[in-house]
PLY file of the C-alpha trace (Angstrom):
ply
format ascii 1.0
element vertex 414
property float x
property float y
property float z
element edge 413
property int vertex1
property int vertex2
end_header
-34.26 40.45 66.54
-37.07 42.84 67.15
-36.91 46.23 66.18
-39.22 49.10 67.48
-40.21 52.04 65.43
-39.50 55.11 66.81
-41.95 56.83 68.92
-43.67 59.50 66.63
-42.11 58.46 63.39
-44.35 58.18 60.08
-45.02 55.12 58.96
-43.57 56.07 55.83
-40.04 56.92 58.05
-40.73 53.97 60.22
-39.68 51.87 56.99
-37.17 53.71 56.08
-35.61 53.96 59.58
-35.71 49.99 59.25
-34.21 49.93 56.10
-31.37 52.57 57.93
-30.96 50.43 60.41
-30.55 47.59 58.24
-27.36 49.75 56.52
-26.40 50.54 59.87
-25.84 46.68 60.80
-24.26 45.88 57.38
-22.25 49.39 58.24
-21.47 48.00 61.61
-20.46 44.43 60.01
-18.84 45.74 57.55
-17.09 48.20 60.39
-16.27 44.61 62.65
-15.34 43.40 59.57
-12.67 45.76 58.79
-11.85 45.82 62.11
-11.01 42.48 61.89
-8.70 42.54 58.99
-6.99 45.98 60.55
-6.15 43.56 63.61
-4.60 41.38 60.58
-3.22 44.50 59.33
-1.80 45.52 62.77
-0.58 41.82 63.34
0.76 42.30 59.82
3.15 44.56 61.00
3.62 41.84 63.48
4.19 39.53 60.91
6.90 41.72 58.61
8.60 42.30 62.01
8.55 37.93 62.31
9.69 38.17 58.91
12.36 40.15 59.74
13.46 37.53 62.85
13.02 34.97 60.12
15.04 36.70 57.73
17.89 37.25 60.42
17.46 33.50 61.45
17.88 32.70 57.97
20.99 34.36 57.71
22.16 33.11 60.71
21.58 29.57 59.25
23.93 29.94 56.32
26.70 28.25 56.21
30.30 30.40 57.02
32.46 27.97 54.99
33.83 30.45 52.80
35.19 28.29 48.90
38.16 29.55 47.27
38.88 28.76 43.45
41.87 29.86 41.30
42.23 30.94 38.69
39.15 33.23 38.91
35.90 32.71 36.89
36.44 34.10 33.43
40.16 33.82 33.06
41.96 32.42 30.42
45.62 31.69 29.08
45.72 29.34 32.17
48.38 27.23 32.65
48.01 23.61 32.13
49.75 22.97 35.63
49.89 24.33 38.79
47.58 27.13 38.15
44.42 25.34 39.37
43.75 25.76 43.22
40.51 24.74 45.17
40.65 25.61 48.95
38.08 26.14 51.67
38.28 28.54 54.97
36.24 27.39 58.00
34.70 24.60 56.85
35.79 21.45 55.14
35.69 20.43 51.08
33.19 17.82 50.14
32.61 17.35 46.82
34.99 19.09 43.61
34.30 18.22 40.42
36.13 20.07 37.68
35.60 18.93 34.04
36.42 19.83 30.28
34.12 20.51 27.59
33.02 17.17 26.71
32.45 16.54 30.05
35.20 14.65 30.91
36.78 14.22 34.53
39.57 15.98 35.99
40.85 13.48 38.50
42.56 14.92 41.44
41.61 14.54 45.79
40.55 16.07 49.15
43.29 16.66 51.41
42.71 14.65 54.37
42.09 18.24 56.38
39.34 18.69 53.56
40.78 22.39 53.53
42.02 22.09 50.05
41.77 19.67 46.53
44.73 18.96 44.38
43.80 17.80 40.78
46.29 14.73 40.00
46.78 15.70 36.78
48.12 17.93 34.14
45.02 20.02 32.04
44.88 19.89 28.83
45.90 22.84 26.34
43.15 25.61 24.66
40.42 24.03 26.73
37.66 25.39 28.88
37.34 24.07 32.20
33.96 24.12 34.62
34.62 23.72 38.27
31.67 23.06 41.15
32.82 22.85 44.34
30.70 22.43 47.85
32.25 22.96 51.55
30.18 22.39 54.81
31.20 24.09 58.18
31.16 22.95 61.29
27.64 22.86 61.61
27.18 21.07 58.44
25.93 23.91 56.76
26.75 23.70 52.93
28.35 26.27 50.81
29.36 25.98 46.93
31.24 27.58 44.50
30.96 27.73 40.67
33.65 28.68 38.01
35.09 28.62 34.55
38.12 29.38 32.96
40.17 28.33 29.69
43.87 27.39 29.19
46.54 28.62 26.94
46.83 27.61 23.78
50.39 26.75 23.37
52.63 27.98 20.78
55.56 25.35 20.23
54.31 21.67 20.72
55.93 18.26 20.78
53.94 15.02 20.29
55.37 11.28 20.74
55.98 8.52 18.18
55.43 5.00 20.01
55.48 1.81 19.88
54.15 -1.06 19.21
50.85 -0.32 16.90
47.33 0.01 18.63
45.57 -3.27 18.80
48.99 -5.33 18.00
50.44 -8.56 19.36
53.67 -8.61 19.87
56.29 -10.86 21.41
57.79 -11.16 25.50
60.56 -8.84 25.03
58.82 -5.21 23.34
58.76 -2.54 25.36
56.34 0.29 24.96
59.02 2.99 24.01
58.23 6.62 23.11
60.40 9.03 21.13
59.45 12.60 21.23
60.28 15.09 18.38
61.78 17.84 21.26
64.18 17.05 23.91
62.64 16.90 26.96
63.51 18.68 30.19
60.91 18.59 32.48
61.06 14.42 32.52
59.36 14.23 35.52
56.10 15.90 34.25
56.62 13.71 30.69
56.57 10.36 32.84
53.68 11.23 34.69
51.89 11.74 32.35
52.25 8.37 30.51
50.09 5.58 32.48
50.53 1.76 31.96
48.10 -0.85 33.16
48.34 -4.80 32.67
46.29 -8.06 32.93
47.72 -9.82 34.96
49.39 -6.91 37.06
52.81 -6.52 37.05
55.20 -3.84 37.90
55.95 -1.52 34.90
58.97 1.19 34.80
59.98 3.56 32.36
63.92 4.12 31.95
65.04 7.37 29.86
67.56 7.08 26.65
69.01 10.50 26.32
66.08 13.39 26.36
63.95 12.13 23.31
63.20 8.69 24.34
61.48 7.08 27.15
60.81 3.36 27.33
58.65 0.94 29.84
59.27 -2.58 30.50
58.83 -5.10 33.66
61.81 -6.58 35.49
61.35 -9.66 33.20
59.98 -10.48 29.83
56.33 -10.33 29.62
54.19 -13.33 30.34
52.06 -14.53 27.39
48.51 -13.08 27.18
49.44 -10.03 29.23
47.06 -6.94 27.96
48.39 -3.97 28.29
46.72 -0.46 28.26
48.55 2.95 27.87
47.44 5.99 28.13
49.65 8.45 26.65
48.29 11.66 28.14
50.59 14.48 27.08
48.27 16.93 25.66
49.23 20.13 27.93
52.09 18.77 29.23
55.18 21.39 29.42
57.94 19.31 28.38
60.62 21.66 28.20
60.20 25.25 29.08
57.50 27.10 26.40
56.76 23.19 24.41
53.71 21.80 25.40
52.43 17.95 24.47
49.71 18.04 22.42
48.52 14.38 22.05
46.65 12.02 24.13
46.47 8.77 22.88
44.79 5.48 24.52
46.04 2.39 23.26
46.49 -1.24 24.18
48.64 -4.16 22.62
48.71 -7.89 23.70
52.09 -10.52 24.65
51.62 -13.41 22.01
53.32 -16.44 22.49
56.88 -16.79 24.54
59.60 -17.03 22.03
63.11 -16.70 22.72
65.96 -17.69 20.17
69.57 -18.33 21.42
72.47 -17.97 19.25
75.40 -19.64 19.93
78.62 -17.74 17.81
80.91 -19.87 18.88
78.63 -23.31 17.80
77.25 -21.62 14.93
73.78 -22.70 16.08
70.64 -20.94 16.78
68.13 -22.81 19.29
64.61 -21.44 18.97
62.59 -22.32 22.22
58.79 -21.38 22.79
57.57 -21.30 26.11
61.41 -22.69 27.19
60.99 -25.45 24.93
63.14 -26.17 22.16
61.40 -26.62 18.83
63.83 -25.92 16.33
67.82 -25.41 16.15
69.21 -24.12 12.97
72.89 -23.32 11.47
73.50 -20.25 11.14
76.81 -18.13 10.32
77.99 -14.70 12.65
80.31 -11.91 12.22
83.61 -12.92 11.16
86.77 -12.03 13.21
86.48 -7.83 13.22
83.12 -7.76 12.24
81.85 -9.74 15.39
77.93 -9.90 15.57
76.67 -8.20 19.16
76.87 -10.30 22.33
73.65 -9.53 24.74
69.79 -9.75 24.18
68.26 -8.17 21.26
64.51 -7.58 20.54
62.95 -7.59 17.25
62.01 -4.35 15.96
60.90 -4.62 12.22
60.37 -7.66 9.50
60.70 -7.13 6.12
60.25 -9.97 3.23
63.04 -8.00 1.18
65.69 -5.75 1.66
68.67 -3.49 0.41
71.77 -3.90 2.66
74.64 -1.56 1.73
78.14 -1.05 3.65
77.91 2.52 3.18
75.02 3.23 5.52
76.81 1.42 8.48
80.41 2.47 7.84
81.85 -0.27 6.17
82.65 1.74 2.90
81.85 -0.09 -0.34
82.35 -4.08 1.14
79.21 -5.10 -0.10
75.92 -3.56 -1.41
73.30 -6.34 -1.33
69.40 -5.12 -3.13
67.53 -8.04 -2.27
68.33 -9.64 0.99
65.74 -12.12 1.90
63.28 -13.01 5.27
65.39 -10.23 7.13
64.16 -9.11 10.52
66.02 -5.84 12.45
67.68 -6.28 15.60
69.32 -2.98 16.33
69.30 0.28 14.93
72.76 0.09 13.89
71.69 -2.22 11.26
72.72 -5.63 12.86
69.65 -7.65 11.37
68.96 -11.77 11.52
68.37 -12.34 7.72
68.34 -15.09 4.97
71.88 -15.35 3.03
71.96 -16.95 -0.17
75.57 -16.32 -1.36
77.26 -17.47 2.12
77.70 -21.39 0.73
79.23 -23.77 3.59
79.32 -21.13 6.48
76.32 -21.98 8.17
76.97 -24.34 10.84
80.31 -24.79 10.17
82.61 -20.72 10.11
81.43 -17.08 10.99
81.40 -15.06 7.59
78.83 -12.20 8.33
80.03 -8.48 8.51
77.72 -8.73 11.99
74.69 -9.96 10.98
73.28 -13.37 12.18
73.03 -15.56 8.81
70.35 -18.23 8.06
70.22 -20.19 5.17
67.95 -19.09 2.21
67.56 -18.97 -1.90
67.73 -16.08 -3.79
64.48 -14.39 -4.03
63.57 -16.04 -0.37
61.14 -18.23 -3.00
61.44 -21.29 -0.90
59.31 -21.93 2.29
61.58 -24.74 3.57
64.60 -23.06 3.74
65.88 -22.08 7.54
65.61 -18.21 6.89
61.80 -18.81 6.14
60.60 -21.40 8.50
62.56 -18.50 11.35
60.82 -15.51 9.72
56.97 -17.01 9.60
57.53 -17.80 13.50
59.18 -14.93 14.17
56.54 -11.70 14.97
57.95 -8.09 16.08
59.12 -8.47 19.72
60.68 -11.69 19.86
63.89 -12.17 21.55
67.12 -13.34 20.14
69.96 -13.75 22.24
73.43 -13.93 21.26
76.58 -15.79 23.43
79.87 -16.42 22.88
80.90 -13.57 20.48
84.13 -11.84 20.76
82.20 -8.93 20.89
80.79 -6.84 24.18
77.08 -6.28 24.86
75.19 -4.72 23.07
74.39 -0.88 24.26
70.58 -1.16 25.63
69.69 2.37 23.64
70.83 0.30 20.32
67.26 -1.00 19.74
65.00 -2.08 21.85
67.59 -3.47 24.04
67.50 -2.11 27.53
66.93 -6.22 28.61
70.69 -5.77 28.69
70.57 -3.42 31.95
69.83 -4.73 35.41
66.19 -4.04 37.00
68.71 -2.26 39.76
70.02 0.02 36.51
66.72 0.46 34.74
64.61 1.96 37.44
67.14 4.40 39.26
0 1
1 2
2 3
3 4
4 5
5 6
6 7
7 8
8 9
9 10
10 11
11 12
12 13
13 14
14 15
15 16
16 17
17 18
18 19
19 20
20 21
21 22
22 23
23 24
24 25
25 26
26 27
27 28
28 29
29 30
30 31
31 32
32 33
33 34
34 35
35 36
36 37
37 38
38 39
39 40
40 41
41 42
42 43
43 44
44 45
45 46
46 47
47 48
48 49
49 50
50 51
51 52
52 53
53 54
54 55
55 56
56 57
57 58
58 59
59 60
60 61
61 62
62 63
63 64
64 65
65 66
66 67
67 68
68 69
69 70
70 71
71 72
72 73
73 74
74 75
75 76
76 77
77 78
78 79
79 80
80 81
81 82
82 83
83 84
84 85
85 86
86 87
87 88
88 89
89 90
90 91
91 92
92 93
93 94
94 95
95 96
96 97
97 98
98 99
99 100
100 101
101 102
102 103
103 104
104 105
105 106
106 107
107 108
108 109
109 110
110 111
111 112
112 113
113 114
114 115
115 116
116 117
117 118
118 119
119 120
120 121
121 122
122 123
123 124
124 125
125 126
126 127
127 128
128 129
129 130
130 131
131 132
132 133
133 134
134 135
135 136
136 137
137 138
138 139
139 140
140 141
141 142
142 143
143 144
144 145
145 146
146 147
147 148
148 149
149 150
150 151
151 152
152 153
153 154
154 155
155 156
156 157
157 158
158 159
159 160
160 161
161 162
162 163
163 164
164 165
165 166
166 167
167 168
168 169
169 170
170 171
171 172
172 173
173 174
174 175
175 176
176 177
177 178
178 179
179 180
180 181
181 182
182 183
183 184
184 185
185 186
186 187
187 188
188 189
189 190
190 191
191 192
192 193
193 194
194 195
195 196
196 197
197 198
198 199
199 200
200 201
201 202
202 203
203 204
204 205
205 206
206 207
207 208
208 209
209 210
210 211
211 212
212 213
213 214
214 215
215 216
216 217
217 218
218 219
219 220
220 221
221 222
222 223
223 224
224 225
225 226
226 227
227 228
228 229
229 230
230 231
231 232
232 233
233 234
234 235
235 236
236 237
237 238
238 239
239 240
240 241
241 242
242 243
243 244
244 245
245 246
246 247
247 248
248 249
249 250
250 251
251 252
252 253
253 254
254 255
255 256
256 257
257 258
258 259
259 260
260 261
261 262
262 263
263 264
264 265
265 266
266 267
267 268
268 269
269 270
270 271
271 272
272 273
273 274
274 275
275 276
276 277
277 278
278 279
279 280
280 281
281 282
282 283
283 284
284 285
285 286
286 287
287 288
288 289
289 290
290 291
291 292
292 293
293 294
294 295
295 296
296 297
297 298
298 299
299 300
300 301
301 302
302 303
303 304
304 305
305 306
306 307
307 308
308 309
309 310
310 311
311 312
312 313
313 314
314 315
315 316
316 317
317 318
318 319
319 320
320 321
321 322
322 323
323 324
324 325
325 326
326 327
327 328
328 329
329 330
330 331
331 332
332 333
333 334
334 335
335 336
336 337
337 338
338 339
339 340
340 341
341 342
342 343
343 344
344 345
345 346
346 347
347 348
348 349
349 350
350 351
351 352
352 353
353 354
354 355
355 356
356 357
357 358
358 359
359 360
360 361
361 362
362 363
363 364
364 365
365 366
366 367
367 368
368 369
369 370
370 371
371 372
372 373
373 374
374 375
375 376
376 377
377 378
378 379
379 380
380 381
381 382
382 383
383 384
384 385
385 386
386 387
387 388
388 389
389 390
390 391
391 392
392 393
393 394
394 395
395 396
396 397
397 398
398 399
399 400
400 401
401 402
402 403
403 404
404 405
405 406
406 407
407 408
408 409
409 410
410 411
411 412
412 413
């Protein structure tokens, strides 16, 4: 670019006007220049004015399913049951996961509507719950909820006392039977909250004995090898009004071999069969004429190598008061008991002498492994069957025991 002095101008000015001029074009740059970034500034204003139709689109883009949780965040002295309540309006659950402390799973569902989910279980007492729960409407915009609460901490408990053992094998007639140290009077919400699975499956129903005891069996005896798991979840369940469980247990316990001894009063025989074979048939004496042993099926609940049996304790007064009663094995709770005798001489196999009890040959001591009282005892294992026929007696009661084999399946499950 050529630049002219102006007409008249020192030399001395001439420079400096060029120099001027130079500042005048960096001015005038500097001028375009800012000019430039006030159009930015100007389209700024533009752009907050975008942002603002952003911001509105934005907001119009958020989802209007609207989650519901009780009880609210925060709360605690929850109740175990009922109190929990996950719900959606416009829009449609899709994911609810509530869990405890340790990060365990509260299982429960979506309805089918997706407006609400339903835990399927009771909570557990004194415990702190999280809850997350997300909802799309019917755009399939997603929404999601957060919340934590705690439940009461109960002040009069019950727990139950079950069996058979964790980890034990057991014979084709034990149920799993549970008695609880209160009455119960919410049975419903008790039963529930007792869960029985088995390899191979099999049907599995639980039958009530008064309000203390609960038992489980299938229609039949158990096949051998069946694996059973329980899970004995009564930790915050309100069994009667104001007593909450507080005990969860998970156990399992296995069906050992199939043995089921017949005893025939009348033939003073017992016929041991294992898988419905017979192996072994032994003499053996009954109850004698007033003191008739139990007709009916009768599971074994308890073995012990050596026992006290005394008149007194079952209402027979003084009659006898035996200390060491050999290889006996408990049948009821009444105290009718399969046992070794030692003082009964020529009855077995031949008279009934017993005051009840089933009577199998044995020494004094029980010292001697080939007597019949011993051989039964080492093949006999908690859970076996004995059956007795042909007694002048009636049936057994099925709460005597173990012995609800003695009610119909029709019986047991209504």
């Amino acid at each position: 670019m050529n630049v002219r002095p102006i007409s008249g101008a020192p030399a001395g000015d001439r420079r400096r006007g060029r120099r001027g001029l130079g500042l005048g074009l960096v001015a005038g740059a500097l001028v375009l220049s800012l000019a430039a970034c006030g159009g930015g500034g100007n389209s700024a204003s533009g752009a907050g004015d975008g942002k603002g139709k952003s911001s509105d689109k934005q907001r119009s883009e958020q989802s209007v399913a609207a989650v519901s949780i009780a009880p609210k965040s925060g709360a605690t002295g929850v109740d175990t049951s009922g109190a929990l309540k996950i719900g959606v309006a416009k829009g449609k659950l899709t994911e609810v996961t509530v869990k405890d402390a340790k990060g365990t799973e509260v299982a429960g569902s979506i309805a089918a509507s997706g407006a609400a989910w339903t835990p399927s279980t009771h909570l557990a007492g004194a415990t702190k719950y999280t809850v997350h729960a997300v909802a799309k409407d019917s755009a399939g915009r997603e929404a999601a909820e957060d919340s934590t609460f705690t439940t009461l901490t109960p002040k009069n408990t019950f727990v139950g006392n079950f069996t058979p053992e964790d980890g034990s094998t057991v014979g084709v007639g034990m149920p799993f039977s549970v008695r609880f140290t209160r009455g119960i009077t919410h049975p419903e919400a008790v039963e529930k909250a007792i869960s029985i699975k088995t390899e191979p499956a099999v049907d599995v129903e639980g039958h009530w004995f008064g309000n203390d005891r609960l038992d489980f069996r299938p229609e039949k005896y158990w096949k051998s090898g069946t694996k059973v798991t329980v899970d004995l979840d009564l930790d915050g369940v309100e069994g009667r009004s104001g007593v909450y469980g507080k005990q969860h247990k998970k156990l399992t316990f296995t069906i050992g071999r199939d043995q089921v001894s017949y005893v025939d009063a009348k033939k003073h025989t017992m016929r041991v069969t294992q898988d419905g074979r017979t192996v072994k048939t032994l003499p053996v004496t009954t109850g004698k004429p007033g003191y008739d042993t139990w007709n009916g099926q009768m599971v074994m609940t308890e073995k012990l190598a050596v026992t006290r049996m005394n008149g007194e304790t079952v209402g027979y007064g003084g009659e006898y008061d035996i200390k060491d009663v050999p290889h006996a094995i408990r049948l009821t709770d009444s105290g009718t008991f399969i046992h070794g005798n030692y003082w009964g001489g020529g009855a077995f196999g031949n008279y009934n002498a017993s005051h009840g009890c089933v009577g199998l040959r044995d020494v004094r001591g029980g010292y001697s492994k080939s007597v019949p009282a011993a051989w039964f005892f080492n093949h006999s294992m908690v859970g076996d069957v004995v059956v007795v026929r042909h007694s002048h007696d009636r049936t057994v009661d099925p709460a005597n025991g173990l012995n609800g084999w003695n009610m119909s399946w029709a019986e047991w499950t209504k």
